[in-house]
C-alpha positions in Angstrom: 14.8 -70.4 -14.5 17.1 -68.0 -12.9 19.2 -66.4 -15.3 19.0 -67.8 -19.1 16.3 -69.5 -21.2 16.6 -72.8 -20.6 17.1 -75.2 -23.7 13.5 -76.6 -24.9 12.3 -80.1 -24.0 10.2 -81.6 -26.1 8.6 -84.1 -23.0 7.5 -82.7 -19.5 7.0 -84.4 -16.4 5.4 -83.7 -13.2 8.8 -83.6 -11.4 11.1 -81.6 -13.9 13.1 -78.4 -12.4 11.4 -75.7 -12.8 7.9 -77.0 -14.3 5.9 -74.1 -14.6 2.7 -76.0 -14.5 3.7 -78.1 -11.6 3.7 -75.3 -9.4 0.4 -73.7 -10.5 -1.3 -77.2 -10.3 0.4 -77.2 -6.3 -0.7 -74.2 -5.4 -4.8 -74.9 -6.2 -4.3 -77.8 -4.4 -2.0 -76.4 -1.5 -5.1 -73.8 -1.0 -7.7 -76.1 -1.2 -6.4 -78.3 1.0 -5.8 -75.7 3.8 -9.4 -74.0 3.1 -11.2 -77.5 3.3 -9.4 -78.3 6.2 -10.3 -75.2 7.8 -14.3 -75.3 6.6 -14.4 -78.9 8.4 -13.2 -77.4 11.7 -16.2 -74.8 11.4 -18.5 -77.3 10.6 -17.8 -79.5 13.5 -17.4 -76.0 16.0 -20.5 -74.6 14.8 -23.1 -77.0 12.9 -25.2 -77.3 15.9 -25.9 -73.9 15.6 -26.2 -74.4 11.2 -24.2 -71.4 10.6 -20.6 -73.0 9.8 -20.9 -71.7 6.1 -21.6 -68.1 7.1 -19.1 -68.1 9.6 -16.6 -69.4 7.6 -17.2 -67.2 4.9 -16.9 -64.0 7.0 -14.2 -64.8 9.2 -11.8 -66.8 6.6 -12.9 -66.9 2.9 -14.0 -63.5 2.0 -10.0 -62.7 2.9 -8.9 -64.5 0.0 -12.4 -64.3 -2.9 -12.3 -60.9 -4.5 -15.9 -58.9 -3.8 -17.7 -57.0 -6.9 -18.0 -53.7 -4.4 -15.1 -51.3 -5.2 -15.6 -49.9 -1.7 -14.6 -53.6 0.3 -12.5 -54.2 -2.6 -10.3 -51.2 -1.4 -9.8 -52.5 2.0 -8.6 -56.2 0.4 -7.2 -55.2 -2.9 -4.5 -58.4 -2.5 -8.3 -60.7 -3.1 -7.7 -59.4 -7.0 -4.2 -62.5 -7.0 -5.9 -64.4 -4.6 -9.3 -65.7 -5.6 -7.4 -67.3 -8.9 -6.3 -70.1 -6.6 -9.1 -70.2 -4.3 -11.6 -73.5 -4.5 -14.1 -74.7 -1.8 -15.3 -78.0 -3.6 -14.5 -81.1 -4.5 -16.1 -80.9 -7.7 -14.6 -77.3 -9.4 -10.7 -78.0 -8.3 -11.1 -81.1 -10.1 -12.5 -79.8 -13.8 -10.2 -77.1 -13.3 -7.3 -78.8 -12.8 -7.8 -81.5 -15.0 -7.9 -79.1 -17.6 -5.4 -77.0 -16.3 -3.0 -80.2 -16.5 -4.5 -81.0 -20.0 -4.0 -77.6 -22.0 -1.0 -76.9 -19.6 0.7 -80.0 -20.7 0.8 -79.4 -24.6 1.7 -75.4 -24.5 4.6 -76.7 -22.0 5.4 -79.3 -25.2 4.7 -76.4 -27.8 6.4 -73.4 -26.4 8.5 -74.3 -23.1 8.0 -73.3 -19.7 8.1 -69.0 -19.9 4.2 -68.9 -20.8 2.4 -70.8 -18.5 2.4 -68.9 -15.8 1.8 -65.3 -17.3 -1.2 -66.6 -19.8 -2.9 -67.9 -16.4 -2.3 -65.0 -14.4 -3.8 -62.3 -17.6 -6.4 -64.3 -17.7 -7.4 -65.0 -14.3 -6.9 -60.9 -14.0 -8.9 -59.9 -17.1 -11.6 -62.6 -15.6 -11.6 -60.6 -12.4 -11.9 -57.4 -14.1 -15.0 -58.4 -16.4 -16.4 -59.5 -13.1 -16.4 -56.4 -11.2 -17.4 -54.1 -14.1 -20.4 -56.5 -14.9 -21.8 -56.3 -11.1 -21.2 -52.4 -11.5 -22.8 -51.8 -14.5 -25.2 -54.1 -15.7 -28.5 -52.6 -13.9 -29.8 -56.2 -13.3 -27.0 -57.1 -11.0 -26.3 -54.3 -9.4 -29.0 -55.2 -6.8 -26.6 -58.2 -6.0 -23.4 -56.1 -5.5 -22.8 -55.8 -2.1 -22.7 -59.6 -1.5 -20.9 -60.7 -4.7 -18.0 -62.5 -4.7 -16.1 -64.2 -7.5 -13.1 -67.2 -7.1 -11.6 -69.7 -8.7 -10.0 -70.9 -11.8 -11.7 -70.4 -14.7 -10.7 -67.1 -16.3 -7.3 -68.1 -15.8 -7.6 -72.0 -17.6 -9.7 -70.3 -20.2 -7.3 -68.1 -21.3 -4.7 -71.1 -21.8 -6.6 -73.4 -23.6 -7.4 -70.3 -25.9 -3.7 -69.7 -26.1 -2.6 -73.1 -26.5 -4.9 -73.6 -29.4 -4.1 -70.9 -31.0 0.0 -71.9 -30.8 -1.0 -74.9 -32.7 -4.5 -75.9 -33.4 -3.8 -78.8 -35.8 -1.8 -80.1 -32.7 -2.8 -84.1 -32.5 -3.8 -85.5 -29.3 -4.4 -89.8 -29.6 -2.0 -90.3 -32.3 -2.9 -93.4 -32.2 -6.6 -93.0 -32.8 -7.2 -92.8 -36.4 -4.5 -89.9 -37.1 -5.8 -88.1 -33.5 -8.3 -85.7 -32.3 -7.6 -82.1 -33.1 -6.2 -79.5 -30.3 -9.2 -77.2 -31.8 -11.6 -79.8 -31.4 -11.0 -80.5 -27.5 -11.0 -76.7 -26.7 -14.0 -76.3 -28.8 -15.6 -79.2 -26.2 -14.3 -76.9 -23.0 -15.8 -74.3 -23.5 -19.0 -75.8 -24.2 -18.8 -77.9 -21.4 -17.6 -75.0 -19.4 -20.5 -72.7 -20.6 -23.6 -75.5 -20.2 -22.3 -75.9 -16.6 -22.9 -71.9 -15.8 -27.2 -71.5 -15.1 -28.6 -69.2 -18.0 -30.1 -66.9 -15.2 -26.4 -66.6 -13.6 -25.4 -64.1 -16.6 -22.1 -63.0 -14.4 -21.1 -67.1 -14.5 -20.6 -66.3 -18.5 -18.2 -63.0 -17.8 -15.0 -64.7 -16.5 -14.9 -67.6 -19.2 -15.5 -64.7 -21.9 -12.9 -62.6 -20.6 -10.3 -65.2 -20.4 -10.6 -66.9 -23.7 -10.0 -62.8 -24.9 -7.4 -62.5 -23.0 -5.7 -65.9 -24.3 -7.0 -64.9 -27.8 -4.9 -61.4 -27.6 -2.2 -62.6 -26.1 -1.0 -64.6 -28.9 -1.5 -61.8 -31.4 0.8 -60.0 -29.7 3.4 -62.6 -29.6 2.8 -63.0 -33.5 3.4 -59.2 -33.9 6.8 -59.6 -31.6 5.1 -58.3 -28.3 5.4 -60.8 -25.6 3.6 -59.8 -22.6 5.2 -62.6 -20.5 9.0 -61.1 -20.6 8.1 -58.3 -18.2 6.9 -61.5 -15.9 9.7 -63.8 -16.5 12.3 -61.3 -15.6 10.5 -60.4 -12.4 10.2 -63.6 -11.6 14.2 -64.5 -12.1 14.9 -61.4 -10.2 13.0 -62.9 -7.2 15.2 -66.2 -7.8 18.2 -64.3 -8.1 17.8 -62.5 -5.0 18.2 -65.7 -3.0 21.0 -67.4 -5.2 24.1 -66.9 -2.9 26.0 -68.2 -7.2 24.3 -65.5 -9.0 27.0 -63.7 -11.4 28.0 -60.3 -10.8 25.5 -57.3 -12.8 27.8 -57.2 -16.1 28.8 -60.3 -16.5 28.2 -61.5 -20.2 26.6 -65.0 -21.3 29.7 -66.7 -21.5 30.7 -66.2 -18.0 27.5 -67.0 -16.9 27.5 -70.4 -18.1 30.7 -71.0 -16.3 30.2 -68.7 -12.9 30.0 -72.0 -11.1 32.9 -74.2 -12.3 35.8 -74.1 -10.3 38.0 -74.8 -12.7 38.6 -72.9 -16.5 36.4 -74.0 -19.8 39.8 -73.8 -21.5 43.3 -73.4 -20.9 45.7 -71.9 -23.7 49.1 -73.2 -24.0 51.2 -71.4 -26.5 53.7 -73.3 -28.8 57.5 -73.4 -27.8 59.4 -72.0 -30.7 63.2 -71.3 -30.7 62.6 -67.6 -31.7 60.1 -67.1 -28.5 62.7 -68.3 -26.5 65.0 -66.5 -28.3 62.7 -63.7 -27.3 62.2 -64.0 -23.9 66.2 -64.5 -22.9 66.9 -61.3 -24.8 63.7 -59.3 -22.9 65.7 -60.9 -19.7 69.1 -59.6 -20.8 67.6 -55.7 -21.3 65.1 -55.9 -18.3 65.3 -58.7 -16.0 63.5 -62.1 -14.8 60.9 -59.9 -13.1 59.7 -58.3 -15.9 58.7 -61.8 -17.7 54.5 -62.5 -17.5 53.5 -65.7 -16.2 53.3 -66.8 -19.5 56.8 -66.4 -20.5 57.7 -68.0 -17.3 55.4 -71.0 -18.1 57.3 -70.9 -21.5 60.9 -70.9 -20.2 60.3 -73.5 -17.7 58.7 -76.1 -20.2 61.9 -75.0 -22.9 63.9 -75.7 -20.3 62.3 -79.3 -18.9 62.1 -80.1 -23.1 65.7 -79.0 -23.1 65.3 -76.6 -25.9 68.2 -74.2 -25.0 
């Protein structure tokens, strides 16, 4: 969206302009198709040897998952964006994207595009946040914290389906289904599926989810109290667009000429009436000053009086 909101549309699809959750739901799968692609070279250069997972880790993957030790954290601070998009199994990029897809889907159809994006990205930051202060001061972990590592989608999917419900819990899915199932009702199921899949001795497992569905859950009470957090991002965003739009309107150009910077031809043309006493007019303003002095208007005028012959 480079420049103003764009109208609401009540259906999405996959391939619409500017689909918000299209391009999160490419990216995951962009990344994990490059990092699997790149694990399956190490396993076939080093598997003899049975240290293909170590060696990917330290030579590609702890590039882009963000470590729990502020001291390497410092030295790969760009980990803290990265690790959001970052899975290394079949299994997790498929529950995360289904319901990435799922919740993505219905706030697309219950606010528009502006929101997707920005809810993911607080949450997958506030997941990554709760993640590094847990290993740093909880004292049972912090025997783990040099080694600690945290990736993937969760935070950020949490923190939608929290935000989406909260839009519009009474929101219907399967109309057709006895009257539907309740939006509530399906995130209430995600996050318990979402917790029972965490061990109960992996405590920091619990953090990211936690901190996400808070971060969904305060982000739409500052929306109700007029305080959208996602403008900030949005206008970012379009300035990054705008920068390589060779149409972009001029700074100061209002809305109206915006929505007619590309047309080559003018929204509306005004032709004036052709009155005897404008004619009148203009032969006298000829008389006292000259042909010259007549706007292009006037001229307009004369010539159609005078191909009307109305003098």
């Amino acid at each position: 969206m480079a420049y103003t909101e764009k109208e609401y549309q009540q259906r999405i699809s996959l391939g619409q302009s500017n689909n918000a959750l299209t391009k999160l739901l490419v990216i995951h799968l962009v990344v994990f198709v490059i990092l699997f692609f790149i694990q399956t070279v190490f396993y076939f250069l080093y598997k003899e040897d049975n240290k293909y997972t170590q060696l990917f880790f330290e030579k590609i993957l702890k590039w882009f998952v963000v470590p729990a030790d502020l001291n390497q954290l410092a030295s790969r601070p760009w980990t803290i964006l990265t690790s959001m998009f970052v899975h290394t199994t079949v299994w997790p990029i498929l529950a995360n994207m289904l319901w990435l897809w799922t919740f993505g889907y219905i706030m697309q159809d219950l606010t528009g595009n502006r929101k997707i994006i920005p809810v993911f990205l607080y949450g997958g930051l506030a997941g990554v946040i709760a993640f590094i202060a847990a290993f740093n001061l909880i004292p049972s972990l912090q025997g783990q914290l040099p080694n600690a590592v945290n990736f993937g989608a969760a935070a950020g999917v949490t923190a939608l389906a929290i935000a989406t419900t909260m839009v519009s819990p009474g929101y219907r899915l399967f109309p057709m289904l006895n009257g539907g199932i309740p939006l509530w009702i399906l995130t209430a199921f995600y996050m318990i599926v979402a917790v029972a899949t965490v061990p109960t001795y992996h405590i920091e497992g619990y953090v990211p989810h936690l901190a996400g569905a808070f971060t969904g859950f305060l982000f739409m009470m500052m929306v109700r109290r007029g305080y959208d957090w996602s403008d900030w991002m949005n206008n970012f965003f379009d300035w990054v667009n705008n920068l390589f739009n060779p149409d972009k309107p001029r700074k100061g150009k209002s809305i109206k000429d915006e929505l007619f910077y590309k047309s080559a031809t003018h929204p509306y043309k005004k032709t004036p009436n052709i009155t005897q006493e404008r004619i009148d007019d203009i032969l006298d303003k000829i008389n006292h000053k000259g042909y010259h002095f007549l706007t292009d208007e006037e001229k307009d005028l004369l010539k159609r009086a005078s191909e009307e012959d109305l003098w």
